[in-house]
C-alpha positions, 0 to 999 in steps of 0.5 A: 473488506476490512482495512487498516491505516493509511500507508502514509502511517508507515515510515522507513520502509521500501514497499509495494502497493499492490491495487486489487491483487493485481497491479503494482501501483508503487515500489519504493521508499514510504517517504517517497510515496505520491499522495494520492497513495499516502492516503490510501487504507490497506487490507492485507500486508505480505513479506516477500522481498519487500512489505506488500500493501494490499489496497482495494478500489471502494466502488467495486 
């Protein structure tokens, strides 16, 4: 699958990170983001309410 940066490069933003379709792994404010979910790439983004980052596991 294709990604794109890391979610650490968006600034000012209230997202949603969202692990293989399925689970929210975060909800908030980017400046506020763990770092374990700063460096993660994602794949897809949708506007809903907020911005949804899609992120996959690598060893799937």
């Amino acid at each position: 699958m294709k990604t794109y940066g890391s979610i650490s490069s968006m600034r000012l933003l209230d997202i949603r990170v969202i692990l293989n379709d399925t689970e929210t792994i975060y909800d908030g404010m980017t400046e506020d983001l763990p770092s374990h979910i700063k460096e993660m790439k994602y794949s897809k983004i949708e506007m809903t309410d907020k911005m949804e980052l899609y992120v996959y596991d690598t060893d799937k």
